[in-house]
C-alpha positions in Angstrom: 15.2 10.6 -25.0 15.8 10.3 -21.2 12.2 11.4 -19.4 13.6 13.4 -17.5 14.7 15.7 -20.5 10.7 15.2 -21.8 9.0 15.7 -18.7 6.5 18.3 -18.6 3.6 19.9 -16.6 0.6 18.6 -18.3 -2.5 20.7 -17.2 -4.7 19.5 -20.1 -6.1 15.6 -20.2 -7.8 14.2 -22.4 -10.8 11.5 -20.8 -9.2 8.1 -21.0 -8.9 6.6 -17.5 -5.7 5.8 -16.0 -5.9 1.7 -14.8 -5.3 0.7 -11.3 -2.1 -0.7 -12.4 -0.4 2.3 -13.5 -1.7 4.1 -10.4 0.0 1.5 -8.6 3.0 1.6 -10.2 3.5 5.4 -10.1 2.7 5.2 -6.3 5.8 2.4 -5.7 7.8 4.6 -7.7 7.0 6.8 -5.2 8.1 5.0 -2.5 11.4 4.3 -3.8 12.2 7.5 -3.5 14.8 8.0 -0.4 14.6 9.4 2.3 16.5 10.9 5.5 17.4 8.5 7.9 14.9 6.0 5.9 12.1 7.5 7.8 10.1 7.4 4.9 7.1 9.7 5.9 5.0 10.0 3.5 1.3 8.9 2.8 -0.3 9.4 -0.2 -4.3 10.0 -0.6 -5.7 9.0 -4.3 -8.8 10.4 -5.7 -10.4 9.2 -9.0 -14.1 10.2 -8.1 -15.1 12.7 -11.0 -17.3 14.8 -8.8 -14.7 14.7 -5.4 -12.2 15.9 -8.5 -14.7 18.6 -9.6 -15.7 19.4 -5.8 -11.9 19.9 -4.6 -11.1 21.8 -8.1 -13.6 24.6 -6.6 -11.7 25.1 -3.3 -8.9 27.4 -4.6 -7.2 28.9 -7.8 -4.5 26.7 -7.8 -6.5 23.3 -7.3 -8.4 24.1 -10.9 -5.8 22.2 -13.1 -8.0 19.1 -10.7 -10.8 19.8 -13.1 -9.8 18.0 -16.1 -7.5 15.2 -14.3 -8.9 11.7 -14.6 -6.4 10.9 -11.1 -5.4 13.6 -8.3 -2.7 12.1 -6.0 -2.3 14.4 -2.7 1.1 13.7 -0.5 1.2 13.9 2.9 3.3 13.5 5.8 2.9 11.3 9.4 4.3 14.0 11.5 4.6 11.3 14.4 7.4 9.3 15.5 9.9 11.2 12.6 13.6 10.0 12.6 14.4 13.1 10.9 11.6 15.9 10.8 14.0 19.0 9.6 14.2 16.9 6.1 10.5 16.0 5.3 10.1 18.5 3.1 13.1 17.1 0.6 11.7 13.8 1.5 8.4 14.7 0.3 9.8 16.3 -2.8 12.1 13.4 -4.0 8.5 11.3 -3.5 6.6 13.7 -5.3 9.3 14.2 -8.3 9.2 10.6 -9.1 5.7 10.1 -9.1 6.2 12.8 -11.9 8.8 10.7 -13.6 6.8 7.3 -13.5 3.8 8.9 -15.1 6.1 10.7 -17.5 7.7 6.9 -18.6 3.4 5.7 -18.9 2.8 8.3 -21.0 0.8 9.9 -18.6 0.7 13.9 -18.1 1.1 15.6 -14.9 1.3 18.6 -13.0 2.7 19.1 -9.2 0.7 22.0 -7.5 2.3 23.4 -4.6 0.8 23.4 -1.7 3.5 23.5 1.2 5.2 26.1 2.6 1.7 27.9 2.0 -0.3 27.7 5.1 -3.9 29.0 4.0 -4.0 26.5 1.0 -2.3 23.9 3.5 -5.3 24.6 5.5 -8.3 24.7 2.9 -6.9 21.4 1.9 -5.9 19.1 5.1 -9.8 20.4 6.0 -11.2 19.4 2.5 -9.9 15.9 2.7 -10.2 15.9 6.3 -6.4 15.4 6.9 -6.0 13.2 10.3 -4.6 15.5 13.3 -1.4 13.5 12.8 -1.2 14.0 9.2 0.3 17.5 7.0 -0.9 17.7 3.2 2.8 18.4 1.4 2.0 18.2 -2.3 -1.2 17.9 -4.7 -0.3 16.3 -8.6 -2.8 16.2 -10.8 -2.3 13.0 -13.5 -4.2 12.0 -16.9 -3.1 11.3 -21.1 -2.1 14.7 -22.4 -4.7 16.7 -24.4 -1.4 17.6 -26.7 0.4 15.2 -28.8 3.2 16.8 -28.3 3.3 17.2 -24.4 7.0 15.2 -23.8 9.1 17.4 -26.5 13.0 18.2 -25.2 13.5 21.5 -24.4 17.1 22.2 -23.5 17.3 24.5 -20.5 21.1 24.3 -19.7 22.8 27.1 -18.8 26.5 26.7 -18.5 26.8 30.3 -16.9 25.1 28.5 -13.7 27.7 26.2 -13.1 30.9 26.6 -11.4 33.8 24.4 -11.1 36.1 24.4 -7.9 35.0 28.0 -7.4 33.1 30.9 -7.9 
């Protein structure tokens, strides 16, 4: 089945360690991803440290799912010298999606934890990883091999009465 019909948030990872090669590879799916005007903003800050993953996991209820991940993978964006600044935030999405995608096709779990529009966890964050002045923290995605077997099952969420054709 297509991944993105298996695709799941994956919260729960088991210990084995994600190589450097996957991480790679998950990061230039990333940067695939396109963007307006090509202006391709985005940066992307990797943690693997076990204790910076614990330490950071601490900081606020929605950064806990960083407890168990063997990889944390926080997106940001230069907001210098931007073609096309109004469109970051879909930039930064598209970016963030397919790093979901890649690890989805590795086998590998993960879980996007919002962090933008939301100021105050914007700004425990960017001051955490002491974010450069120039630099705003977008996205956080927690990665690592499913606890569950069973993590990339189908689950068919079409809904026909969403749809419309040539009018409403």
């Amino acid at each position: 089945m297509n991944i993105i019909f298996t695709r799941r948030s994956v919260r729960n990872y088991t210990d084995q360690q994600i190589s450097k090669e996957d991480i790679e590879l998950i990061l230039r799916a990333a940067m695939q991803a396109p963007s307006a005007r090509n202006q391709r903003p985005w940066r992307f800050l990797v943690i693997q440290d076990r204790k910076e993953l614990d330490r950071l996991s601490e900081l606020a209820p929605n950064l806990r799912a960083m407890k168990d991940a063997q990889v944390a993978i926080f997106t940001l964006f230069d907001k210098e010298n931007l073609a096309a600044p109004s469109y970051v935030q879909q930039d930064l999405s598209v970016a963030t999606m397919n790093i979901l995608l890649q690890a989805t096709e590795l086998g590998i779990g993960s879980c996007w934890l919002g962090l933008y529009p939301n100021l105050e966890r914007m700004n425990v964050v960017n001051k955490a990883i002491n974010t450069p002045e120039s630099m705003e923290v977008f996205s956080l995605i927690t990665l690592g091999y499913p606890k569950d077997a069973d993590a990339f099952h189908f689950v068919d969420r079409y809904e026909p009465e969403k749809v419309f054709y040539e009018k409403f």
